[in-house]
C-alpha positions as semicolon CSV with decimal commas, in nm:
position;residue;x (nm);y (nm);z (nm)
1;X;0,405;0,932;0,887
2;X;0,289;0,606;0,692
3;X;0,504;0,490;0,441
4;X;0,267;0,579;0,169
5;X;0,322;0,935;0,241
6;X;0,678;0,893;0,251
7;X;0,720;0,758;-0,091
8;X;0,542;1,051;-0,238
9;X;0,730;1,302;-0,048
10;X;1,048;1,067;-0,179
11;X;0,903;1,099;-0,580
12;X;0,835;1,491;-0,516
13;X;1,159;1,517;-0,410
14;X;1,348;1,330;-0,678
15;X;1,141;1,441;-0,973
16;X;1,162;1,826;-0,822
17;X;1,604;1,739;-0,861
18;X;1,552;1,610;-1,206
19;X;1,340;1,962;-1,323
20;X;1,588;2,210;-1,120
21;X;1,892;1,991;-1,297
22;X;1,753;2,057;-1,643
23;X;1,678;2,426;-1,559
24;X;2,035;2,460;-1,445
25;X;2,124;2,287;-1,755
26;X;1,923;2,543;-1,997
27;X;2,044;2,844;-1,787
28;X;2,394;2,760;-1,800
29;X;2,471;2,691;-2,141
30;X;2,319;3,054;-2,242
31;X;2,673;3,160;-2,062
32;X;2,887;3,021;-2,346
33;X;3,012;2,731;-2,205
34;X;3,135;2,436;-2,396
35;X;2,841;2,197;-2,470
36;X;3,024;1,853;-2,416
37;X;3,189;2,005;-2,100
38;X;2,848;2,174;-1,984
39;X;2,658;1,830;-2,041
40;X;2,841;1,613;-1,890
41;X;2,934;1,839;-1,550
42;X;2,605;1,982;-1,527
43;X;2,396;1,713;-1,619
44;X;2,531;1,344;-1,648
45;X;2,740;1,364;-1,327
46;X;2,469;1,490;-1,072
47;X;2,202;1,297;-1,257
48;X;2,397;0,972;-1,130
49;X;2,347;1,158;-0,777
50;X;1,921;1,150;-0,820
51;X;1,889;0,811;-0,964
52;X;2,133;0,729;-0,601
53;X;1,844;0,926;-0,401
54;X;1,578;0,773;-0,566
55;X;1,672;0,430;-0,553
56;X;1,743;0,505;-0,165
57;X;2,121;0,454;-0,194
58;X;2,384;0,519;0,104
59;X;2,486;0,845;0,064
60;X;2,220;0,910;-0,226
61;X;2,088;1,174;0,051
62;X;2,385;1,352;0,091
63;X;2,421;1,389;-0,296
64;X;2,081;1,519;-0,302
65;X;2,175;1,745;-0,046
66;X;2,461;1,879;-0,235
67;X;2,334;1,858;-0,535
68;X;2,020;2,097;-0,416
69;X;2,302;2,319;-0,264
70;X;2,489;2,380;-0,548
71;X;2,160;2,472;-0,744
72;X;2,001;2,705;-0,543
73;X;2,345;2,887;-0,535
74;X;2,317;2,862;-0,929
75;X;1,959;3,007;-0,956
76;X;2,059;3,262;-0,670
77;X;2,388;3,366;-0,865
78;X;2,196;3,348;-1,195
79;X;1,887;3,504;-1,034
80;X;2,103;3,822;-0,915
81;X;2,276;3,863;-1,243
82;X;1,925;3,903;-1,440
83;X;1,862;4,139;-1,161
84;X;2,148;4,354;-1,253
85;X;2,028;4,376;-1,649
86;X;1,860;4,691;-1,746
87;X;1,530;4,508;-1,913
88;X;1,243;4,440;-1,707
89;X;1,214;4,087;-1,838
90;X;1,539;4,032;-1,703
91;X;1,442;4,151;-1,357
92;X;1,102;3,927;-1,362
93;X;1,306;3,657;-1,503
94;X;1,562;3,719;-1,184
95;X;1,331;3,739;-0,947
96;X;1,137;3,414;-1,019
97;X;1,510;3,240;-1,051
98;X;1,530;3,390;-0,667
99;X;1,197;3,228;-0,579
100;X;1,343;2,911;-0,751
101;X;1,673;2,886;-0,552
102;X;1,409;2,963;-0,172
103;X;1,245;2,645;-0,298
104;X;1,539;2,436;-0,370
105;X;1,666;2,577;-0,022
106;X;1,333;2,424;0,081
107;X;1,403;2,071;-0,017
108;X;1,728;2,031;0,180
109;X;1,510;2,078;0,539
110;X;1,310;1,805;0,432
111;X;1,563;1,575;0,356
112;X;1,764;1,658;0,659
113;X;1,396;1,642;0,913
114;X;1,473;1,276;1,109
115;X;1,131;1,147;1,010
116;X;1,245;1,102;0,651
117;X;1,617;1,022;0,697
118;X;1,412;0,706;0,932
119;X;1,224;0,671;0,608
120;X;1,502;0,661;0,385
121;X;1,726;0,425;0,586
122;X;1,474;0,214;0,724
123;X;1,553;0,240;1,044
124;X;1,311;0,276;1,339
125;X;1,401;0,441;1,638
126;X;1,421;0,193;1,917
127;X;1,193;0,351;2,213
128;X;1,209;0,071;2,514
129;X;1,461;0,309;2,697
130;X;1,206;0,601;2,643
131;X;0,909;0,436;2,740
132;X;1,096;0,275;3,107
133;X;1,113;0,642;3,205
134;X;0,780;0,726;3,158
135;X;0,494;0,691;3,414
136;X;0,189;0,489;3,436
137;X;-0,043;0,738;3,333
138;X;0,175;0,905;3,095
139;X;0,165;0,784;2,641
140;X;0,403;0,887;2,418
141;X;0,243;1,118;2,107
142;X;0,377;1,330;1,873
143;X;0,322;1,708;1,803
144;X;0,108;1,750;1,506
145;X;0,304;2,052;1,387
146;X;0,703;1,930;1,419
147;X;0,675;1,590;1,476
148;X;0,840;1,609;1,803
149;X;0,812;1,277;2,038
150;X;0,642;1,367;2,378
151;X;0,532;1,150;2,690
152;X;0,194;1,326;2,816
153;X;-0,083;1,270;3,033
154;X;-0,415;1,187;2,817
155;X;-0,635;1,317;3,110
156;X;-0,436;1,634;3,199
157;X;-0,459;1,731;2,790
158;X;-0,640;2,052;2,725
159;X;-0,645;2,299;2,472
160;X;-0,392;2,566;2,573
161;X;-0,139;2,300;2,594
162;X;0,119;2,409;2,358
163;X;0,435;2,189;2,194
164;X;0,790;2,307;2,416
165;X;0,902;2,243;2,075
166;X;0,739;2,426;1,784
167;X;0,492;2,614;2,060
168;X;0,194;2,525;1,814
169;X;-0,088;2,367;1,995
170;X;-0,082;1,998;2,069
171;X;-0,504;1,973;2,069
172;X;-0,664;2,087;1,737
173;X;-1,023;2,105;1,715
174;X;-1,146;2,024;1,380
């Protein structure tokens, strides 16, 4: 993927964290916890965790990672518990916080798919020791679907050929 793309997936990303933190924030302190304690926990610690993503930190990844974690397991948890109320604006309210925690879960695959950790470490994959086992006649391409890496022959292509990966087909007609 070009880098352009990258970066916007990167801003989604971060400014997605920043919206679910401050939704976590609001939900949270209805359940009478201490405002100081809830603000600085909930808020100021894993905020220090984004600004590490976005700036592309070591480890900023794996704080994003957790920090998506821990709040689709809050919208879940809080998601369920509206469920359980009696009121039916409770139980829309519930069920959109369970649609909210699917698309936090979401975010984690991306930022664990090895295109984007590349991205984020800029690192390229070094493919000398790929391409001296390959034939003459064979390129290397990726799927369009999953991004999988595969050596084919450009002649032999046609279009039943299917990914071994994602089994999505590696010809599309458009």
């Amino acid at each position: 993927m070009s880098n352009l793309v990258m970066k916007n997936l990167h801003k989604h990303l971060y400014r997605f964290m920043i919206v679910d933190l401050l939704l976590c924030f609001f939900i949270i302190s209805t359940y009478s916890i201490s405002a100081t304690i809830c603000f600085i926990v909930i808020f100021i610690i894993p905020f220090f965790g984004i600004i590490s993503f976005k700036n592309k930190k070591s480890g900023g990844d794996l704080m994003a990672l957790v920090l998506l974690l821990v709040l689709s397991f809050v919208f879940l948890l809080s998601g369920l518990i509206e469920l359980g109320k009696d009121d039916s604006m409770n139980t829309i309210q519930g069920l959109l916080l369970i649609l909210l925690s699917l698309s936090t879960l979401r975010r984690v695959k991306t930022i664990r798919e090895p295109a984007y950790k590349n991205w984020y470490y800029n690192t390229n994959e070094d493919l000398s020791d790929i391409r001296q086992n390959i034939s003459e006649d064979e390129i290397l391409a990726t799927c369009p679907s999953c991004a999988t890496l595969l050596a084919i022959v450009p002649k032999k292509l046609s279009i039943e050929d299917k990914c071994p990966n994602c089994n999505a087909n590696l010809v599309n007609i458009n």
